[in-house]
N, C-alpha and C positions, 0 to 999 in steps of 0.2 A: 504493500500500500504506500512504502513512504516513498516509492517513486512516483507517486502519480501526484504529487504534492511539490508545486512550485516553490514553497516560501514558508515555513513557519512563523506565524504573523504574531501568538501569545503561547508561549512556556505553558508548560504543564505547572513550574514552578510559579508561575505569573498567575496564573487560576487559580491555586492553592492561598496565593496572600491576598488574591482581592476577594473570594470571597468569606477568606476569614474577616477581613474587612467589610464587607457587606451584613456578615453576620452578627456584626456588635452596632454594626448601624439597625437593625433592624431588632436588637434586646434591645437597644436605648429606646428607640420610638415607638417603639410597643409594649414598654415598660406596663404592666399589670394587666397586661390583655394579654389571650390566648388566643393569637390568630389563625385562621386558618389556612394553608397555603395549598393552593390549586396551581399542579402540573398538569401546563402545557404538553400531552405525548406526543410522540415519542422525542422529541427535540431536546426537550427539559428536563428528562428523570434523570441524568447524572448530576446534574446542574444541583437540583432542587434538594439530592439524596446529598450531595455533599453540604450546600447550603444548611439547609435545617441543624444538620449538628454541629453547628457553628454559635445558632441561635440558642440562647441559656433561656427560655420560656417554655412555660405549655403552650403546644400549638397539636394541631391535629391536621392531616395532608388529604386530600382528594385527586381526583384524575380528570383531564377534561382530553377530548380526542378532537382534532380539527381538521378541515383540511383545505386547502387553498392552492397546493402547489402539485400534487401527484408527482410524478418525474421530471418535472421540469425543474428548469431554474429560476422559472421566473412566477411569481403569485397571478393567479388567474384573476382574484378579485373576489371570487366568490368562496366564499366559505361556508363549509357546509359541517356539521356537529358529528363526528363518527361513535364519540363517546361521552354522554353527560355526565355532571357531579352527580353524586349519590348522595351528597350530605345536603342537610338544610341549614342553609347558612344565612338567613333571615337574623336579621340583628346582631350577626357576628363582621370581625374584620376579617377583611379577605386580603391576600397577597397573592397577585398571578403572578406563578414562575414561570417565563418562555426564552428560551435559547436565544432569538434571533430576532431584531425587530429590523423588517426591510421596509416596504411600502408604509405598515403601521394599519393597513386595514383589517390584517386578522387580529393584531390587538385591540384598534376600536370596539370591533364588530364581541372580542369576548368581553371587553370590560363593561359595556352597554348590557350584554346579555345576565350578566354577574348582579350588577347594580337592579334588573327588573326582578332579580330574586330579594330583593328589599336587603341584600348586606348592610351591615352598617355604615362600612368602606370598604373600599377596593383597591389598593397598590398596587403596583406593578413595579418588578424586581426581573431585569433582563439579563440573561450576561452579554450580548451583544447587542450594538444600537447600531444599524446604518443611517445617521440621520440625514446624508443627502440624498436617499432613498424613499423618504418620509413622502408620502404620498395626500398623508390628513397630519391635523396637530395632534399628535400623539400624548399625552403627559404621561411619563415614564421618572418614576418616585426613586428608584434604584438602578443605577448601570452599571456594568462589568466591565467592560469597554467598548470606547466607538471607534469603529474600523471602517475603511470606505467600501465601494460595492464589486470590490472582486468576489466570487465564489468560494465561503470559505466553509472547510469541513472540518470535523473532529469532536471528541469531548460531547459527543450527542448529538453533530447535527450532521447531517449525512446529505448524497447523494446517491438517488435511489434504494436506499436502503444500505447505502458499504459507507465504511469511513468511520462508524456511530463510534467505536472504540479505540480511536485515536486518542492520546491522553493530550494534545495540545488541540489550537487549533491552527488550520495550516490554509494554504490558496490549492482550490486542485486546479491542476492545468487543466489550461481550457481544451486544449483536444481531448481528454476526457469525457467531456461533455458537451462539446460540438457537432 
């Protein structure tokens, strides 16, 4: 696999300190709350598994399934729900955890759909932003880092399915996926 990777853009070791960092940011501001934190699948569950034990709170995790891009590299636009939350999360706090924010329509489209279940609040904790990708105003409460809009894989985000078990995140070459 690691030939099919242009460029290592963020360390395995680079992940490991932002989101311990991320994780004291998120015990400070949710200091007495037990939020709950909604992964993003398949993109986000190494993300989110690492995240959480980072955070010193009770919290409780759910699953949400999306989907916008099938094989492609690029978001269709439309997004369609393959797997809902199980929990009721009506007057609780919510934190969406998602791998990758490109356009920012699958993130509207989930925080919109989050908030019609009457949470208390809704965050969002990303660990990538493309923001000159940003296709709507997205408000993103949490970043891990902003990278621009090469194609990048690993640490959970994949193409077609390969790449999800890369411990960094890297650029795949584009004849890859050309």
């Amino acid at each position: 696999m690691i030939k099919d990777i242009e460029k290592i853009l963020v360390t395995e070791e680079e992940i490991k300190t932002k989101i311990t960092e991320l994780g004291k940011r998120i015990t400070v501001d949710f200091a007495g709350k037990e939020p709950v934190f909604i992964c993003v699948l398949k993109g986000a569950s190494l993300f989110m598994s690492d995240l959480i034990r980072s955070v010193q709170l009770p919290c409780s995790i759910d699953f949400m399934a999306i989907s916008s891009y099938g094989d492609s590299t690029v978001s269709s636009g439309v997004v369609q729900i393959k797997k809902d939350i199980d929990s009721d999360i009506s007057g609780k706090d919510v934190i969406i955890i998602e791998d990758i924010v490109d356009s920012g329509l699958s993130l509207e489209y989930i925080h919109t759909y989050l908030e019609s279940h009457k949470a208390k609040s809704v965050s969002v904790c990303v660990l990538l932003d493309k923001p000159k990708a940003h296709k709507t105003d997205v408000h993103i409460d949490y970043i891990g880092f902003e990278v621009g809009n090469e194609f990048v894989v690993g640490y959970g985000l994949d193409y077609a399915g390969k790449y999800r078990n890369l411990p960094y995140i890297g650029i795949l070459k584009e004849e890859i996926y050309s």
